[in-house]
C-alpha positions as MATLAB code, in Angstrom:
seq = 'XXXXXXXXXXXXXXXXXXXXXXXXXXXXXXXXXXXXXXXXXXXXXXXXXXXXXXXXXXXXXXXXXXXXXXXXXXXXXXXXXXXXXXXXXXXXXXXXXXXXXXXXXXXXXXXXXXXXXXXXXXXXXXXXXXXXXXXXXXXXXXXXXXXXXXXXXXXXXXXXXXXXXXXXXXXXXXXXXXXXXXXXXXXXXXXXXXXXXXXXXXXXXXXXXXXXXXXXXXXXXXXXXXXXXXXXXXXXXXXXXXXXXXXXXXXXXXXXXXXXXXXXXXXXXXXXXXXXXXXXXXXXXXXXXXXXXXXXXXXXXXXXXXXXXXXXXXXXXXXXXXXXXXXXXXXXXXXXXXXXXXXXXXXXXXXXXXXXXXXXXXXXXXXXXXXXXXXXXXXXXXXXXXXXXXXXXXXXXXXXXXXXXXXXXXXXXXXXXXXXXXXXXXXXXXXXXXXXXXXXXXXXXXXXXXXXXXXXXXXXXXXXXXXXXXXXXXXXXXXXXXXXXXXXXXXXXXXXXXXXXXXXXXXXXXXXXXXXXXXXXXXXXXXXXXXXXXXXXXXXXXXXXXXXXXXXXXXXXXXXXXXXXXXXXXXXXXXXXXXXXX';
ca = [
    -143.975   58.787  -75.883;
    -142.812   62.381  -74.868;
    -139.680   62.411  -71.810;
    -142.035   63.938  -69.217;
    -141.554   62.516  -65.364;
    -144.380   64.672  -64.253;
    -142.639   65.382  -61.105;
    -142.295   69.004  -60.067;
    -140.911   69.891  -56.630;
    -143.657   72.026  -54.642;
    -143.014   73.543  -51.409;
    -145.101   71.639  -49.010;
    -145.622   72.002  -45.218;
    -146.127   69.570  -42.478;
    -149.471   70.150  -40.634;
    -149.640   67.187  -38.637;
    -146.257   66.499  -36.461;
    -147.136   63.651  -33.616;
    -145.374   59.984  -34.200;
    -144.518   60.802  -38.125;
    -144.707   64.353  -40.158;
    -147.221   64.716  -42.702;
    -149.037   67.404  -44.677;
    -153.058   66.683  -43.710;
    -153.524   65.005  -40.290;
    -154.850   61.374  -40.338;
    -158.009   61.548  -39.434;
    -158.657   64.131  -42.532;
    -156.136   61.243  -44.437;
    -158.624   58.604  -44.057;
    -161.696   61.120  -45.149;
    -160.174   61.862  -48.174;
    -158.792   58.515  -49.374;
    -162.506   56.948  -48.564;
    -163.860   60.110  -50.737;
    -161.466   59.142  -53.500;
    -162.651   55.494  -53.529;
    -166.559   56.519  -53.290;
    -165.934   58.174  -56.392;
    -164.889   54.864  -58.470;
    -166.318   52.592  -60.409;
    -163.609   49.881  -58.866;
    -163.690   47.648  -55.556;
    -160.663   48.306  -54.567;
    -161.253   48.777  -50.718;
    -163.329   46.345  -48.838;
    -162.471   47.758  -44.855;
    -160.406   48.898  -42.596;
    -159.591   46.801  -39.417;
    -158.051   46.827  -36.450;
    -156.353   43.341  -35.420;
    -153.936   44.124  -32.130;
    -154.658   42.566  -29.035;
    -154.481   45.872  -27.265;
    -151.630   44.633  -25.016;
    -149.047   47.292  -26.320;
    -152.007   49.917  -26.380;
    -150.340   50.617  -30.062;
    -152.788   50.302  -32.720;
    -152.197   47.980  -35.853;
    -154.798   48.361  -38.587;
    -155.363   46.887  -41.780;
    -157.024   47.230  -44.995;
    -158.815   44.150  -46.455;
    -158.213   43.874  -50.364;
    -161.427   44.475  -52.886;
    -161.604   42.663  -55.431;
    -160.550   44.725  -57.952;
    -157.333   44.805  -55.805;
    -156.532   41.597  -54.987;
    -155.641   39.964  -58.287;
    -153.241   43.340  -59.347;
    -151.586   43.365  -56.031;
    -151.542   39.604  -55.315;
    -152.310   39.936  -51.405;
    -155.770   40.257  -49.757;
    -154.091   42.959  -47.252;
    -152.352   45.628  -46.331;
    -150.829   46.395  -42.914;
    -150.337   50.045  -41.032;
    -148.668   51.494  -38.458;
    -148.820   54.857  -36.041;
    -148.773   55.824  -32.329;
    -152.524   56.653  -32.792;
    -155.844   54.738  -34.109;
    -156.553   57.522  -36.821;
    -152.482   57.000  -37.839;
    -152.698   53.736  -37.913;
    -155.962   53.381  -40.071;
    -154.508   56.301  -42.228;
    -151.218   53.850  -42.889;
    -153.300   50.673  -43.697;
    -155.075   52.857  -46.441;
    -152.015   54.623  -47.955;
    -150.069   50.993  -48.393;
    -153.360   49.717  -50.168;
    -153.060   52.791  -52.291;
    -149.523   52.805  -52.932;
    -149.880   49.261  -53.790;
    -153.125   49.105  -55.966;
    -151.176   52.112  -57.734;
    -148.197   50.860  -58.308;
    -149.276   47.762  -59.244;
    -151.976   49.176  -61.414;
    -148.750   51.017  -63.367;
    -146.477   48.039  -63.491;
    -148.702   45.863  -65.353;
    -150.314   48.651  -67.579;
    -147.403   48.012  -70.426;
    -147.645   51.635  -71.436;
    -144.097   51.480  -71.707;
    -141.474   52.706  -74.463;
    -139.875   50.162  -76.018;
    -136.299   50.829  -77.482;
    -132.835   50.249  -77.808;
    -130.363   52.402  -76.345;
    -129.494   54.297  -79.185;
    -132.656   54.833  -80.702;
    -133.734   56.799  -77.914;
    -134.174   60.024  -77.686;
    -133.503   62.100  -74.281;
    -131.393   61.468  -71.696;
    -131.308   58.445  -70.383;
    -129.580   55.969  -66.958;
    -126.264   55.256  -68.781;
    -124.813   51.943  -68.518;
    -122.684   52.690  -65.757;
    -125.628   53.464  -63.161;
    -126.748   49.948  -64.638;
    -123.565   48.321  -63.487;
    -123.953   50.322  -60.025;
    -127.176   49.187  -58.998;
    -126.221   45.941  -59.601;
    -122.460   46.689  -57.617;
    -120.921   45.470  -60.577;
    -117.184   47.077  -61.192;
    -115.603   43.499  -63.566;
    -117.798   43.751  -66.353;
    -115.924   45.881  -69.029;
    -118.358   48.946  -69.807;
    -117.467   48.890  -73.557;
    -118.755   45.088  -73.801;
    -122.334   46.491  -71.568;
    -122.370   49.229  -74.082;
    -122.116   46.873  -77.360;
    -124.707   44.815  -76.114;
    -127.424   47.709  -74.986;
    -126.811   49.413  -78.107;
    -129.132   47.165  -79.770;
    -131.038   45.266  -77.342;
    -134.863   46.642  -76.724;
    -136.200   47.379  -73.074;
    -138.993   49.366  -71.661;
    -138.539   52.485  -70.672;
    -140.506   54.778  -68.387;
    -139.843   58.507  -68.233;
    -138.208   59.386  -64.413;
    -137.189   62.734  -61.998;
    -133.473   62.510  -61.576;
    -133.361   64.816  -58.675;
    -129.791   64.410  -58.290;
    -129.097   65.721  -62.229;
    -131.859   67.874  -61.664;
    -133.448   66.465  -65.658;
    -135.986   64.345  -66.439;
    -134.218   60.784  -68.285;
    -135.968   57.825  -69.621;
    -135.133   54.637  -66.872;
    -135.281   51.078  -68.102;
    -137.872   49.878  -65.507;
    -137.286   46.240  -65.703;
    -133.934   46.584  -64.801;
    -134.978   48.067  -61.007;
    -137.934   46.239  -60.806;
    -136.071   42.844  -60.875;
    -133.532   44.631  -58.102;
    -136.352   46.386  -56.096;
    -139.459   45.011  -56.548;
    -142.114   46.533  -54.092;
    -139.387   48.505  -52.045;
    -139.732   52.188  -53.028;
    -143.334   52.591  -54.197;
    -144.867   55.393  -51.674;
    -148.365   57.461  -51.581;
    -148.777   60.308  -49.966;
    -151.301   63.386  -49.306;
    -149.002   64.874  -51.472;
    -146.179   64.340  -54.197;
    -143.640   65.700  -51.908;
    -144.574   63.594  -49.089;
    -144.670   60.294  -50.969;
    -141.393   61.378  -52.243;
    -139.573   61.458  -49.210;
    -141.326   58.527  -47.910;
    -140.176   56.526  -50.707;
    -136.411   57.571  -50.469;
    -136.758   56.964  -46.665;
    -138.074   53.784  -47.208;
    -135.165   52.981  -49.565;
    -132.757   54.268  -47.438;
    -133.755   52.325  -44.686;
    -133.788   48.885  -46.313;
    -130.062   49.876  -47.869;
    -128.504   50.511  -44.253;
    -130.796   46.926  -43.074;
    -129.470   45.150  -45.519;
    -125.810   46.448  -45.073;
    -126.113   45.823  -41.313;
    -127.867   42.125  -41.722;
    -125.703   41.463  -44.264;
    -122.059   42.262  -42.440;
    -123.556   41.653  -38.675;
    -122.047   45.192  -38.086;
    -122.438   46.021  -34.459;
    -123.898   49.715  -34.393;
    -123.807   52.303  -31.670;
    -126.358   51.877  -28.999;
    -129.262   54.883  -28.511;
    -129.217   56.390  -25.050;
    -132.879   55.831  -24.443;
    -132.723   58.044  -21.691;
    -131.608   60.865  -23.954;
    -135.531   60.596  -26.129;
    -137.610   63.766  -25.279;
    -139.681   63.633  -28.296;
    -143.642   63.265  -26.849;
    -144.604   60.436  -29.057;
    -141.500   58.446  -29.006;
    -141.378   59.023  -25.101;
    -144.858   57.727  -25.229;
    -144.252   54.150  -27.302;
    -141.282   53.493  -25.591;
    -143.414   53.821  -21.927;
    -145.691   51.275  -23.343;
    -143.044   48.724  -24.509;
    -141.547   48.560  -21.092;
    -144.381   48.587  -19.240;
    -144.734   44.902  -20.833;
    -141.391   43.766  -20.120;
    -140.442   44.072  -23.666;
    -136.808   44.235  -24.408;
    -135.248   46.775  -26.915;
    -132.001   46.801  -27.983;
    -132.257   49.987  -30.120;
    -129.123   51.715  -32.821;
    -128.313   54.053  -34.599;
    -128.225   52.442  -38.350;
    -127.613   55.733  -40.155;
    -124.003   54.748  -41.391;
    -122.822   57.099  -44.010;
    -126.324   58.043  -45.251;
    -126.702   61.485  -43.469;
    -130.172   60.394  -43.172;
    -131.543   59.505  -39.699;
    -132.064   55.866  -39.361;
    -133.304   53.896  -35.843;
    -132.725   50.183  -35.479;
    -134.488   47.641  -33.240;
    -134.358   44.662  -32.005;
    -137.509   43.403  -29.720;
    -138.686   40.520  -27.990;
    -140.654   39.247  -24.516;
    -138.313   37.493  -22.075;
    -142.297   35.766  -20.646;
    -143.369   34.613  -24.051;
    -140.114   33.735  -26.184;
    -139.951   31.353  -28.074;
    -143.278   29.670  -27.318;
    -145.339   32.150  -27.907;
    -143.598   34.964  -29.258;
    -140.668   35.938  -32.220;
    -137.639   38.012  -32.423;
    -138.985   41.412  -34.243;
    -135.946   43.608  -35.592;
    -137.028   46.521  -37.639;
    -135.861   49.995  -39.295;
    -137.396   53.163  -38.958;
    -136.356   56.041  -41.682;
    -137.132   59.414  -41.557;
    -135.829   62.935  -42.117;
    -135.641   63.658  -38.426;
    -134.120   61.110  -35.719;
    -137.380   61.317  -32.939;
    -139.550   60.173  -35.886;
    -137.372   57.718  -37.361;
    -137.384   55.926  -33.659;
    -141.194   56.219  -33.643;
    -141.290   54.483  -36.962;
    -138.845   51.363  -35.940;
    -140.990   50.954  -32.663;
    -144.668   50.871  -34.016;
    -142.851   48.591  -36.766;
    -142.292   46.692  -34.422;
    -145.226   47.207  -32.846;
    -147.123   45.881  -36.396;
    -144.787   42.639  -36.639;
    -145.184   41.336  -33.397;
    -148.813   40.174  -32.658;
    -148.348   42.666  -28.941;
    -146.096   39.367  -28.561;
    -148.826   36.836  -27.742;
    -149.038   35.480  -31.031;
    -146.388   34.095  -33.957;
    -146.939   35.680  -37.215;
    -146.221   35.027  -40.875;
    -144.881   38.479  -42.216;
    -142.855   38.162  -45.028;
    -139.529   40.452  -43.528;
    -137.349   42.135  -45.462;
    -134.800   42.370  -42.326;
    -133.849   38.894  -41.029;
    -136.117   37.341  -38.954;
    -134.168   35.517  -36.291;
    -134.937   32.092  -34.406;
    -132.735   32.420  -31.567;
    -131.367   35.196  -29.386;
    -127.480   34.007  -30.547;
    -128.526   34.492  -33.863;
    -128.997   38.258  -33.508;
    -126.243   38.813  -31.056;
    -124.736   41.051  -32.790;
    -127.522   43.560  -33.054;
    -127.516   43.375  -29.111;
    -123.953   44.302  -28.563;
    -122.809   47.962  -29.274;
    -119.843   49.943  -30.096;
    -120.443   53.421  -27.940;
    -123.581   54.382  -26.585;
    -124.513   57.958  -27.891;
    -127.577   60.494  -27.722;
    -130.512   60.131  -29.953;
    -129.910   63.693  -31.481;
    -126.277   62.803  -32.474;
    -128.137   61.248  -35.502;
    -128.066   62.977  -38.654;
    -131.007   65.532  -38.753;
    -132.242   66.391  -42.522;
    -135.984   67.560  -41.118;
    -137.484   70.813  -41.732;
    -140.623   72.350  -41.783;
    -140.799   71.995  -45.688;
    -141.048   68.702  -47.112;
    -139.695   70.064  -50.233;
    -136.269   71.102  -48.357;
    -136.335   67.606  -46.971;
    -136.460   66.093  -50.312;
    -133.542   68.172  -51.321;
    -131.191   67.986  -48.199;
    -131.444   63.924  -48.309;
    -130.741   63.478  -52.374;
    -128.184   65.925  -51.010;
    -126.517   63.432  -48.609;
    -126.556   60.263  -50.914;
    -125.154   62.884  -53.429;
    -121.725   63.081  -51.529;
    -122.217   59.002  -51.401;
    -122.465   58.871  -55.506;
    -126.321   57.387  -54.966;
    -128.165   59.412  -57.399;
    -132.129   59.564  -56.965;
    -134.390   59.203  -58.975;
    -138.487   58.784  -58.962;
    -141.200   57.586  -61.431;
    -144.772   58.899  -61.149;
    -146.913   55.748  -60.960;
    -149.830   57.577  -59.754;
    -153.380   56.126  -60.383;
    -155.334   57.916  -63.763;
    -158.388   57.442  -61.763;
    -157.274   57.154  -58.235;
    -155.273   60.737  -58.187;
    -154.152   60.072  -54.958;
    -150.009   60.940  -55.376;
    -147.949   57.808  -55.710;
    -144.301   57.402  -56.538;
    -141.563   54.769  -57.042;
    -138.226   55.935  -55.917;
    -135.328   53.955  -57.182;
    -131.403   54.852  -55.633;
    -128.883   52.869  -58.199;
    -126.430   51.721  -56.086;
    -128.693   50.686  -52.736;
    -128.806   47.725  -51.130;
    -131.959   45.802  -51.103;
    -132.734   41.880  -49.789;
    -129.727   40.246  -51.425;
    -130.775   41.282  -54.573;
    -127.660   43.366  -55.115;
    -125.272   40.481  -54.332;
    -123.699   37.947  -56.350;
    -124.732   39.147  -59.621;
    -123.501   40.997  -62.367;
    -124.792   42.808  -65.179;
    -124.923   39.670  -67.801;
    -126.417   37.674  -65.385;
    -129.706   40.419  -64.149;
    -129.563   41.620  -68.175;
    -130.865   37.544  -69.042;
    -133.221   37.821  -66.261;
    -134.517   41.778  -67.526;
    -134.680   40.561  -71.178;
    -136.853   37.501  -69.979;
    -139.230   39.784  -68.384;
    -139.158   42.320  -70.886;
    -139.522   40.666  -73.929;
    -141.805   37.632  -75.819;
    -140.252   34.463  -75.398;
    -138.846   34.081  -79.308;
    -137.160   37.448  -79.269;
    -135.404   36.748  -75.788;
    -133.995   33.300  -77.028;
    -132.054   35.617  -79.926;
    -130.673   38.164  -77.522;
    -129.977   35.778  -74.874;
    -127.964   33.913  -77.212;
    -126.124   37.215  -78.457;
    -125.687   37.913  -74.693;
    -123.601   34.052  -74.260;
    -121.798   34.927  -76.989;
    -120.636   38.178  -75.372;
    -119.977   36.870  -71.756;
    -120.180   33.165  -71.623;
    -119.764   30.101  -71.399;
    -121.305   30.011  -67.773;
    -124.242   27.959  -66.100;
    -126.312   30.980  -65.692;
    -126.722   32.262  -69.124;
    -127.066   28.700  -70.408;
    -129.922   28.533  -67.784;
    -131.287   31.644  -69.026;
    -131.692   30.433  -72.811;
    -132.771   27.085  -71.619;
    -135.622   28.867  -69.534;
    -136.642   31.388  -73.121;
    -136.953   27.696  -74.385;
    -139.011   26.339  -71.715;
    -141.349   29.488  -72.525;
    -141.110   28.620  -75.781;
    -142.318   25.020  -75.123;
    -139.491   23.473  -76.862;
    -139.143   21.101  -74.004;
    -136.129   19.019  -75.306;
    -134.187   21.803  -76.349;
    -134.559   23.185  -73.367;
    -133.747   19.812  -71.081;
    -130.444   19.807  -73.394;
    -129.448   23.208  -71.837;
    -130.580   22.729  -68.395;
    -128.177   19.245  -68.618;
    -125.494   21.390  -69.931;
    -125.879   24.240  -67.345;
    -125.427   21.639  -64.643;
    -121.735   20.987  -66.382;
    -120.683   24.463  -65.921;
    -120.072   25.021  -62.154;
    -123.420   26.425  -60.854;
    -123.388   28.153  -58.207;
    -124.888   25.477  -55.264;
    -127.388   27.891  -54.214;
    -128.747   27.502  -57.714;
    -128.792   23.897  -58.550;
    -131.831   22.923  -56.636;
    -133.374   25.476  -59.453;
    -132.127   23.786  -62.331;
    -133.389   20.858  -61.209;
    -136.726   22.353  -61.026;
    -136.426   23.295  -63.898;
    -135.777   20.013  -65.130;
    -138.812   18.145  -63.523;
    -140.988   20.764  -64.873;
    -139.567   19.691  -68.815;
    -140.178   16.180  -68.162;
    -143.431   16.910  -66.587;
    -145.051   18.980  -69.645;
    -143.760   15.812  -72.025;
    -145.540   13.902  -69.539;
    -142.701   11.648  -68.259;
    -143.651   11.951  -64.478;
    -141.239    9.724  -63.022;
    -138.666   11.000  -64.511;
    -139.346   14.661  -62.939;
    -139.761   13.270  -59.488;
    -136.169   11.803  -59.423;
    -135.358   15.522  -60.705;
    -137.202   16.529  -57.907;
    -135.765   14.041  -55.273;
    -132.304   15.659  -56.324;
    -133.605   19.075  -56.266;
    -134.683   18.230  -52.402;
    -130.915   17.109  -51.902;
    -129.661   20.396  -52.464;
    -132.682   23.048  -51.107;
    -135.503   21.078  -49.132;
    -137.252   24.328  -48.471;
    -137.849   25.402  -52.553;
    -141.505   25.228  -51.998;
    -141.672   24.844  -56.107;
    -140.292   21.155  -55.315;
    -143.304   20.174  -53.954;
    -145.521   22.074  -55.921;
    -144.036   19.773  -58.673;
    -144.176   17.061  -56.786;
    -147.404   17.061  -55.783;
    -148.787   17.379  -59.447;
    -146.968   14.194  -60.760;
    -148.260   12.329  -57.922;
    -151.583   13.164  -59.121;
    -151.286   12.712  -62.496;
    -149.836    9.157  -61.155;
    -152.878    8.747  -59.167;
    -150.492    8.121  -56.190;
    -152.558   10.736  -54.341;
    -152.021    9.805  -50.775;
    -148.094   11.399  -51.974;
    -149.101   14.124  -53.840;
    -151.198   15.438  -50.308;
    -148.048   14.791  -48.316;
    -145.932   16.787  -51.167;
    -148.463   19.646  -51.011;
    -148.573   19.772  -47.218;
    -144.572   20.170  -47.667;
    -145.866   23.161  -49.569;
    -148.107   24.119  -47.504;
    -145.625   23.995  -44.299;
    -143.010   26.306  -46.728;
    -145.708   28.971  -47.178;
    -148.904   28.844  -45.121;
    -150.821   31.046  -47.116;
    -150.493   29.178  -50.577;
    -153.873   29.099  -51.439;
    -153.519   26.900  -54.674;
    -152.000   24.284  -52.369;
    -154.700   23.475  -50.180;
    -156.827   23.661  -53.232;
    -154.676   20.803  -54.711;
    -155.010   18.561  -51.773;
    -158.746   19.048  -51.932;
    -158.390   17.739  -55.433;
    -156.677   14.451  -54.238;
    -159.122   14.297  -51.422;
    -162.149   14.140  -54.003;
    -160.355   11.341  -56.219;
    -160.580    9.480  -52.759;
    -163.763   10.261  -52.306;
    -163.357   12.094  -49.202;
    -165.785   14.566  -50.607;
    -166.600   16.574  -47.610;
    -162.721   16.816  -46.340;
    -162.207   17.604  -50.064;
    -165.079   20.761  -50.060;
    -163.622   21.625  -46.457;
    -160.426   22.085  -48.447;
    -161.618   24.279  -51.270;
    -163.043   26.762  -49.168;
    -160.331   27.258  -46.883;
    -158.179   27.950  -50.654;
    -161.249   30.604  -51.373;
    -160.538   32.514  -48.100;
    -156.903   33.094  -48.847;
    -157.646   33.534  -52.767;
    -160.950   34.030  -53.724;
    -159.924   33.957  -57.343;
    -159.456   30.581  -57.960;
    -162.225   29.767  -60.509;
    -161.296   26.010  -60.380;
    -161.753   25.922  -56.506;
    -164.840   27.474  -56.525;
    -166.259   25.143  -59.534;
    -165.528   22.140  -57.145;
    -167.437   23.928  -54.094;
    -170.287   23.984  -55.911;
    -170.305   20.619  -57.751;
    -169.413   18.813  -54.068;
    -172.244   20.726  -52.315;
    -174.511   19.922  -54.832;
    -173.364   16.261  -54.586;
    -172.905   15.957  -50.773;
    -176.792   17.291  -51.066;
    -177.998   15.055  -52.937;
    -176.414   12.280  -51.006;
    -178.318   13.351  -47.532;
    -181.819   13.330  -49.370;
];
């Protein structure tokens, strides 16, 4: 595989300039996306929708999954945002396009595998490895001895701050990032600076979540910008309260926090909704944190189940601190990296995070077929969720190893990476789990037991535990993985995988009246868990409840219509609920 990122820097220049700054206006957006998917031989869109109440008068939109989609990118829909219908329709499509895309390139496997010094090119040297991971104990040489020889997959990248092209171990930012940095855009250069924005933004969120830092306040009074002017208008109209910061810290990229909620129908109604809003220019980084907000909130008549990646709060105490404020200042005392060029944009933010030591680099994961640009934009040394805490490079190099490689030739370089920084709980884990894979289920107990000796860190036990039960349950010793269970409960009652677990034994006990109450635990962790109201329709038919049972099945079919085993029993109970009415 040749070192080629495919990412050439074109000047670019914005065309459409209302709540964000793009280079086609969204109404032409949504033409051309729908043109692009007319053209393929793949379901990947099956409509666009709008779902707000209308009480804010901002629009929410979103796209509804095909089913060519669904199963790559593992939801059934995509949420968007803008000031404006034909924005906000134009979001919903980009996200399912940046996330069919990226998805689509994640899986492919196309990737080099290799060993550090077998490649050829530049590559992210260990220390930007030990960065991302904010890692400064582990002794470089020992990183070095063990990356000399141990394969990964590789993916050529942009390094815009090196200005070269450098193969990137993609596992490694994968397990740190995950889905925060894919972008698409009408163009390279726009996705581009989306996806550092987005980055950005969930760096300084995390930071700020993370330390309760209490930010300067924005002088909403100061806002002259039309749009922003505009959304803010309709928030108060509603008797919505803001509490909006500046969360730009030492970025010298703008970024807008907010806190929101509705004094007339909080809590009963209504959530806390604290966003970020990222941008090269501080007017549109505000309108992005407010019709975030804006998307999240349900216009405040209705609780929703977003997954956040900011904290979502239960009380007002709880996010004090994002209410309180050091010094009040203007909205254009923000940093300001816009310009009329999305290419100069690009450059004057890798600029900033430059004098920060947070190089910047990008991976093309645009679509073959799809051609609509799409990029994933990784910044070594960001913040993200708490990904970046409490690890260190031994410790994310087991997990990248078990996602890179088959289970047998993990086990060896697990155990090569114990020898190197162990003894500790997590690496014993680690090659207990390669042996779980493996389905050498004693083995594996053996080192789960042993991990358990070795300090583990509390927040992990309830895992090993899990772990445990799951052993006992593929040798088919059930009782003995619900008391693994019951002391996996002791230390994290919300794991959902506990009653997952649980809920299976019971079955296999035929103690079914448990295993529903288990997978209703489940069920009351994550509400959308389609397999779990599939397994309770399971116990329901062993009852012979059969229509409570089909009731059941379907509802698992609506929120995933790929479970073959669901539908199988939808069909066999209407056929037999049929023939019981004749």
């Amino acid at each position: 595989m040749l070192l080629d990122a495919r990412i050439t820097l074109q000047d670019c220049f914005k065309t459409f300039r209302h709540d964000q700054e793009k280079a086609r206006n969204p109404q032409d957006t949504v033409r051309w996306v729908r043109q692009r998917l007319e053209n393929l031989q793949m379901d990947i869109l099956a409509k666009t929708l709008r779902i707000d109440s209308g009480r804010l008068d901002i629009p929410v939109y979103l796209s509804l999954c095909g089913s060519d989609a669904s199963p790559l990118t593992g939801t059934k829909k995509q949420m968007g945002k803008g000031a404006t219908p034909a924005q906000a329709e134009a979001s919903a499509l980009m996200e399912l396009m940046e996330r069919f895309s990226f998805f689509s390139f994640i899986h492919a496997q196309r990737f080099l595998r290799a060993s550090m010094k077998t490649l050829h090119g530049p590559f992210t040297p260990p220390e930007r490895l030990l960065q991302a991971v904010h890692d400064q104990a582990t002794p470089l040489t020992r990183v070095r001895t063990f990356l000399e020889t141990c394969p990964l997959r590789w993916v050529p990248a942009r390094n815009f701050t090196e200005e070269q092209d450098e193969w990137v171990p993609i596992d490694w930012f994968y397990l740190i990032n995950e889905y925060n940095g894919p972008a698409a855009g009408n163009t390279l250069e726009e996705a581009l600076l989306q996806g550092l924005c987005e980055v950005v933004e969930r760096h300084v969120g995390s930071v700020i979540s993370h330390e309760r830092r209490v930010t300067p306040a924005i002088d909403l009074q100061s806002v002259q910008d039309e749009a922003a002017v505009e959304l803010l208008q309709k928030f108060q109209r509603c008797g919505i309260r803001l509490f909006v910061h500046d969360f730009s810290l030492d970025t010298g990229i703008p970024t807008v926090g907010v806190l929101a909620y509705d004094p007339k129908t909080f809590p009963q109604r209504s959530e806390i909704i604290f966003t970020a809003g990222t941008t090269s220019h501080p007017a549109k980084s505000l309108c992005r944190a407010l019709t975030e907000v804006a998307q999240l909130a349900g216009d405040f008549e209705n609780r929703t189940t977003y997954r956040p990646t900011l904290p979502k709060y239960a009380s007002l105490q709880e996010a004090r601190y994002l209410m309180e404020s050091d010094r009040t200042v203007p909205l254009k005392a923000l940093p300001d990296v816009s310009h009329d060029n999305l290419r100069v944009e690009i450059e004057q933010a890798v600029q900033s995070l430059s004098r920060l030591g947070l190089p910047v680099l990008a991976v093309n994961v645009t679509h073959e077929a799809l051609q609509i640009p799409c990029v994933y934009v990784i910044i070594p040394g960001a913040h993200f969720l708490e990904h970046t805490r409490q690890t260190d490079f031994a410790q994310h190099m087991a997990r990248t190893i078990l996602r890179s490689l088959e289970p047998k030739e993990a086990l060896s370089h697990l155990r090569r990476l114990a020898e190197l920084f162990g003894p500790r709980f997590d690496l014993t884990f680690f090659t207990a789990h390669a042996l779980e894979r493996l389905e050498q289920f004693e083995e594996a107990l053996a080192l789960f037991q042993r991990s358990l000796t070795e300090k583990p860190d509390p927040k992990e036990v309830a895992s090993i535990h899990v772990h445990i039960a799951s052993c006992h349950k593929e040798l088919g010793r059930y009782e003995k993985a619900l008391d693994a269970l019951n002391e996996a409960e002791k230390w994290n009652p919300t794991l959902k995988e506990i009653y997952n677990l649980k809920g299976f034994c019971f079955y296999r006990l035929k103690k079914h009246m448990q295993a529903i109450e288990a997978f209703e635990k489940a069920i009351d962790i994550d509400p959308g868990s389609a397999i779990d109201y599939a397994n309770i329709g399971s116990n329901l038919r062993e009852l012979g409840h059969f229509q409570e049972a089909l009731r059941l099945y379907e509802m698992a079919l609506e929120l995933d219509p790929t479970l073959d085993f669901a539908r199988d029993n939808v069909h066999r109970l209407r056929a037999k609920l049929a023939v019981e009415v004749q």
